[in-house]
N, C-alpha and C positions, 0 to 999 in steps of 0.2 A: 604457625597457626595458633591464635590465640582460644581460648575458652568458647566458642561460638556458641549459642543456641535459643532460640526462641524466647523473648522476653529479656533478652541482652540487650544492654546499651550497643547503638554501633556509629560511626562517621559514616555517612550519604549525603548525597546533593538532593535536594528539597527541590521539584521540578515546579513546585507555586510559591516559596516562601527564598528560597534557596538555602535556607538553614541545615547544617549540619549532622544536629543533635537529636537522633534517631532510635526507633526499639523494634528490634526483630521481631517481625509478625508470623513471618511464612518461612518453612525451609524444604527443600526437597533432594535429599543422599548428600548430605552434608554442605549444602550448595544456598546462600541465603538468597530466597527468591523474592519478599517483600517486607516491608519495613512500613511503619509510619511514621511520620514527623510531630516533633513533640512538640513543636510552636503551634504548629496549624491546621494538628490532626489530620494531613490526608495521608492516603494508603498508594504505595506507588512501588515499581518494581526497586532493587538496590543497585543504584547507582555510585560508584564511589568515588570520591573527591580526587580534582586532577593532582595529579604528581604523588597519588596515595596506592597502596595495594591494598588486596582486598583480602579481608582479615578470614574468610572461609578458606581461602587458598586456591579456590577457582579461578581461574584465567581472565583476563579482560580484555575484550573485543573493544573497541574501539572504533569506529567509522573516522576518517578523514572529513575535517570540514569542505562542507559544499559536494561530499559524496552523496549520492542517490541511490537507494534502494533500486534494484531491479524488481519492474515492474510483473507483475502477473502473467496471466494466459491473456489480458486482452490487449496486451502490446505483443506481436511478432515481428521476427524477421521483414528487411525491405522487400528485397529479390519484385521479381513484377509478378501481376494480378496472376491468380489461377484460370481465371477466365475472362476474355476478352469483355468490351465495354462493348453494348449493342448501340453505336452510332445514330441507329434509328429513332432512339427513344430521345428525348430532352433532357438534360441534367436539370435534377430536381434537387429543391432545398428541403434539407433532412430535418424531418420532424418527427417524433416518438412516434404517433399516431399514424402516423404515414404509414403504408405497405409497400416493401418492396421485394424484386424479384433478381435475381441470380443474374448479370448485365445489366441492371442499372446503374445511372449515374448519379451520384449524390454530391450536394457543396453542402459543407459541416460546416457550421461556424469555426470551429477551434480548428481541424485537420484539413481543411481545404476541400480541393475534389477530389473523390476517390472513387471505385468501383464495387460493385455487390458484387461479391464473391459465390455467397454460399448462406444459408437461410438454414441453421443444422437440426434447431426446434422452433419450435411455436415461439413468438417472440424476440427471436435476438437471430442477428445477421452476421455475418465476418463481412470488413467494406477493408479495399486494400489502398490504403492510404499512401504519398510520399513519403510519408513519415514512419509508413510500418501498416500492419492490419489490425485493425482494434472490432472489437464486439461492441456491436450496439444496438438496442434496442428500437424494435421497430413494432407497427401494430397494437399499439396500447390505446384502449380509450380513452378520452379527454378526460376530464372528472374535472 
């Protein structure tokens, strides 16, 4: 590990410029958390150049191309609905503004059809998708 600290020249990938030639802005328990780029002045976390290591000594994570972050709480598990779909009612096209209730049927543009699950506050629903159960908003005024 070389001389590291704040106000150092360092090697980073520039995520608007792609340039290199970088000055330690930010650090936290000996670990450089951001940098600025000296061509284009922006401020970005430190990234460091492929096939390089990184001169704090910290690890580097990496993601596989075309890997995906795991999404949040408003994607779950498939497995089927918590509660049945009330047959009786119409499947209705989902709109924020819309009201719905625990057995409705809703067609999402993006997700398909799926079922209201569960209504847990004011505002937002779980609807259990083919694709998984995602939150989404419902009962908002138009503006």
């Amino acid at each position: 590990m070389t001389n590291v600290a704040v106000g150092k020249d360092v090697f980073a990938v520039c995520s608007k410029c792609k340039d290199e030639w970088h000055v330690i802005v930010s650090m936290v328990s000996g670990k450089i958390t951001k940098v600025q780029c000296k061509v284009c002045m922006a401020y970005h976390r430190y990234k460091v150049p492929e096939g390089e290591t990184r001169v704090d000594g910290a690890a580097v994570v990496r993601r596989t191309v075309g890997a995906k972050k795991r999404s949040s709480s408003t994607t779950q598990s498939v497995g089927t609905p918590v509660i049945e779909a009330d047959l009786s009612r119409p499947v209705r096209s989902y709109a924020m503004s819309e009201t719905y209730t625990p057995g409705d049927r809703v067609d999402h543009p993006k997700f398909g059809h799926g079922v209201v699950e569960a209504t847990p506050v004011p505002g937002k629903m779980t609807v259990h998708f083919p694709s998984g159960r995602k939150t989404l908003a419902h009962g908002r005024p138009r503006t």
